[in-house]
N, C-alpha and C positions, 0 to 999 in steps of 0.2 A: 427744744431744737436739738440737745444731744440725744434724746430719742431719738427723733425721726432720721437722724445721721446713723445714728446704730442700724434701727432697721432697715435703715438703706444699703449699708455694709453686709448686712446680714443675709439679704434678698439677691446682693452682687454673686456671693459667697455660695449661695445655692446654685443660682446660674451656671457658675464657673463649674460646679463638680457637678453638675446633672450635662454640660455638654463637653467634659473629659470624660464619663462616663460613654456615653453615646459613641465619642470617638473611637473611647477603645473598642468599642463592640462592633465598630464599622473598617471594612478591610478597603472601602473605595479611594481613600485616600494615600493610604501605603505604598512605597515605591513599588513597580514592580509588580502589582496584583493586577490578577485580572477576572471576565467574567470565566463562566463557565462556557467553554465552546470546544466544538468537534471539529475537529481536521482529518478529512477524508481523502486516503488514495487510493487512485484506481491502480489496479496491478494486472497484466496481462501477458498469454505470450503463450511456449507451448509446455512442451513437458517437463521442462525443468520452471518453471516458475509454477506451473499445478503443485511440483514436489514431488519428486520419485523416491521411492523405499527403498534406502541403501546404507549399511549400517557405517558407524561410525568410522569402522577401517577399512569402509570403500564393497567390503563383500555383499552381496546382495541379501536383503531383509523378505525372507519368505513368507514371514508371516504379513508383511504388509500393516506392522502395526508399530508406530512411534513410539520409541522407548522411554517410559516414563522423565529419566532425567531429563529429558527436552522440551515437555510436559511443566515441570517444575518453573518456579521464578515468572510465571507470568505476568504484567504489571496491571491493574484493575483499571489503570484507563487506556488498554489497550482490545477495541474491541474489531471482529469482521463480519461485514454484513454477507450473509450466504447467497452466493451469485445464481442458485438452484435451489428447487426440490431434494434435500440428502436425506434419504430413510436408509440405513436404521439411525444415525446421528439425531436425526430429530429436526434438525436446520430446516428454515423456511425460509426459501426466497425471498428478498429484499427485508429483514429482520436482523437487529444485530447480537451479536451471540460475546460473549467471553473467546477472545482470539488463540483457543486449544487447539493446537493441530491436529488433524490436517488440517490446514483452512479450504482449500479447494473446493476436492471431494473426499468422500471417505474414503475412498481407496489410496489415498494419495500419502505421501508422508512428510517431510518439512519443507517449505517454498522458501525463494530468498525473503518474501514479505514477510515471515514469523518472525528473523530476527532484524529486520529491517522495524517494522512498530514494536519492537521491545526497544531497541536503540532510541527510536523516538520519545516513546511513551518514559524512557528514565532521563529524559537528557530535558521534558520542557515543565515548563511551573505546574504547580496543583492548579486543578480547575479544565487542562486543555486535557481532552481525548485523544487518542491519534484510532482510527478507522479505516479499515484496507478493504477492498472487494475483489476479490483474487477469483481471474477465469483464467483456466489455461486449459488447451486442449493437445492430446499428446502431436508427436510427429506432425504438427500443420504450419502451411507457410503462410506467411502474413497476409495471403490474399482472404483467409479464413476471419479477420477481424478487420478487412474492408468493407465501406458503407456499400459501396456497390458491386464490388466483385467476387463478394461472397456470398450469396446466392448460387452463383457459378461455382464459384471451386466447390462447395458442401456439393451439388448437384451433378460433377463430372462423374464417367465412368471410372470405375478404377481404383476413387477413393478408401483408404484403407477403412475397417468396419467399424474398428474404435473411434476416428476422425468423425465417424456420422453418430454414434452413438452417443462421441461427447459433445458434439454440434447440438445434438436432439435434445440434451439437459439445458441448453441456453436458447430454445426454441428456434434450431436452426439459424438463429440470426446473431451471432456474437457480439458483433457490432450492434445493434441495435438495444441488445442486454446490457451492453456496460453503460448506454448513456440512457436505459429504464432507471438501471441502480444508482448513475452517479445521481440522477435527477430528485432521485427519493430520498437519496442521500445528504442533498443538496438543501432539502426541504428542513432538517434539523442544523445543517453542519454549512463546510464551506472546504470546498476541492482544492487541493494545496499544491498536489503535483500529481506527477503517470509515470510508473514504473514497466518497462517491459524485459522479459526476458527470450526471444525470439529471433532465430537465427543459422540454429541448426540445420535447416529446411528452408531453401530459397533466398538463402543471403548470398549466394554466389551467382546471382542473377543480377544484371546491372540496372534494372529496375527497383531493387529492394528500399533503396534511400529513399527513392521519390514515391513508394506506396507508405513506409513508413510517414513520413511527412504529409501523406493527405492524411492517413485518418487521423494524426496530430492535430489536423487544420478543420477535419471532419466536426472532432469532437469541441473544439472549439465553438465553434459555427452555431451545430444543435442544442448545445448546453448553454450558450448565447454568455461565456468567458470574455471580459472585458481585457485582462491581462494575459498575458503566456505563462504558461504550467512549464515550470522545469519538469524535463522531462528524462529519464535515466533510463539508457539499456546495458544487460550489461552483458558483460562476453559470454561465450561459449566457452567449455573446456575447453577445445582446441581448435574447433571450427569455424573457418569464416570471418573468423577475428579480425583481419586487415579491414576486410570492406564493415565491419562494424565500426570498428575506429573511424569510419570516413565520416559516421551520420551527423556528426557539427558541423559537418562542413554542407550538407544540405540542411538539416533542423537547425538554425541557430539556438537555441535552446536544449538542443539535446547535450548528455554530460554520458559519457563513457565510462562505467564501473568493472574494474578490471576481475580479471578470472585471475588470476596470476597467484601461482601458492594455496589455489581455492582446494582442497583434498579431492579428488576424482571417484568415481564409482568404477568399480573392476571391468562396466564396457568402455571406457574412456569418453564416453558421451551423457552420462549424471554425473552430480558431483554426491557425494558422500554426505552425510549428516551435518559434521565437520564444518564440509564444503558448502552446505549450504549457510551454514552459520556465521560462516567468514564472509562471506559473499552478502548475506542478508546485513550485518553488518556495514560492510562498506557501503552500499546503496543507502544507509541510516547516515553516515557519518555524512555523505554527501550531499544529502537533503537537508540534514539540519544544517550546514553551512548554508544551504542556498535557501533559506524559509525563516531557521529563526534565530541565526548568530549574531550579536551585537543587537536583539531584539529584546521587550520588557516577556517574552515570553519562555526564555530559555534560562532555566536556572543558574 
């Protein structure tokens, strides 16, 4: 009988360390862990959200090439899917790449989106990706990424050559580009928010709230979003800026990121390296509050 009591002990004893073993080897039960998942945003708008080449103290970057230090620290789960065809970068549409700038296009140089997912990408637990898909087209007004009225604007007399030429990388249909990608996008991940920087060009037209706000409602719709996407524009160096600040008050969901202190580029209409950096930033601080603060996702 003291056998069999032994061996009983003995059999308990194994159990016990083959499933504290197990435990430790298993992270599902850990406060705070999670799976592996990709959190995608979309980013749109015109020439400053592509990212204009403008060096750090605002004078203009001839060479059109990002300077290594901005290059550096980039976070390995921060990556962007390329909204085009870019030769020579090598980038293939709807593909996700290591988010090196430019992200746009190559000719392009920092967007607010480059330090907006580094902000993301160091602020949420191991396991979350953050994923940007960044179109912007220089000089165009946001009739340019309406589902329906852009057709028309790409199509008027007039239109400046670059406006068609960067139309003609996103197959003339802008709109229609960003809900190909988020959809593909969608396919691995899950769309968190919409970032736009657009406003320089036709924000003093008293239509602008209410065309922002359809394709807000557009892409809703097409992408068949159960919930509302916070949605961030952010200012202009100096432009226009009142009637931006109005768009919560048409978008409920929209959240205004300020230009304010952002460094300027010497035409006063880019911002600087700097400027975009500070700026990228704040659009970061502002999502993470609205997406994963007081959440098991943010460290």
């Amino acid at each position: 009988m003291k056998r069999k009591i032994l061996n009983i002990g003995i059999l308990a004893a194994i159990i016990l360390a083959v499933c504290i073993t197990l435990s430790c080897d298993s992270t599902e039960d850990e406060p705070g862990s999670v799976e592996p998942v990709l959190h995608v945003y979309l980013c749109f708008g015109q020439s400053n959200m592509g990212g204009q080449a403008w060096n750090a103290d605002g004078s203009y970057n001839y060479n059109g090439r990002v300077p290594d230090e901005y290059k550096k620290s980039i976070p390995d789960n921060f990556k962007v899917m390329a909204s085009a065809n870019f030769n020579p970068s090598g980038r293939t549409k709807g593909e996700w790449y290591k988010a090196e700038p430019p992200l746009c296009r190559t000719s392009n140089g920092l967007s607010p989106a480059d330090y907006f997912g580094r902000y993301l990408a160091g602020r949420v637990k191991k396991g979350v990706t953050i994923g940007v898909i960044v179109l912007g087209v220089d000089g165009c007004k946001i009739e340019m990424f309406h589902k329906t009225d852009g057709a028309a604007y790409i199509a008027k007399p007039g239109l400046a050559s670059y406006e068609k030429e960067q139309a003609a990388l996103y197959g003339n249909d802008p709109y229609g580009r960003m809900v190909e990608l988020a959809k593909k996008a969608m396919e691995e991940g899950e769309l968190k928010g919409i970032l736009m920087h657009q406003g320089e060009s036709g924000a003093d037209n008293g239509s602008w709230t209410a065309k922002v706000k359809q394709i807000y409602d557009d892409l809703h719709t097409d992408l068949e979003l159960t919930e509302p996407l916070p949605f961030l524009a952010g200012q202009t160096v100096s432009i226009n800026n009142s009637t931006i600040n109005t768009l919560p008050s048409t978008l409920s969901n929209a959240h205004v990121i300020s230009s304010s202190g952002c460094q300027a580029g010497s035409d006063n209409l880019h911002f600087s390296y700097e400027g975009y950096k500070t700026l990228g930033t704040r659009y970061g601080e502002k999502m993470f509050d609205l997406v994963y603060k007081g959440t098991n996702l943010a460290k």
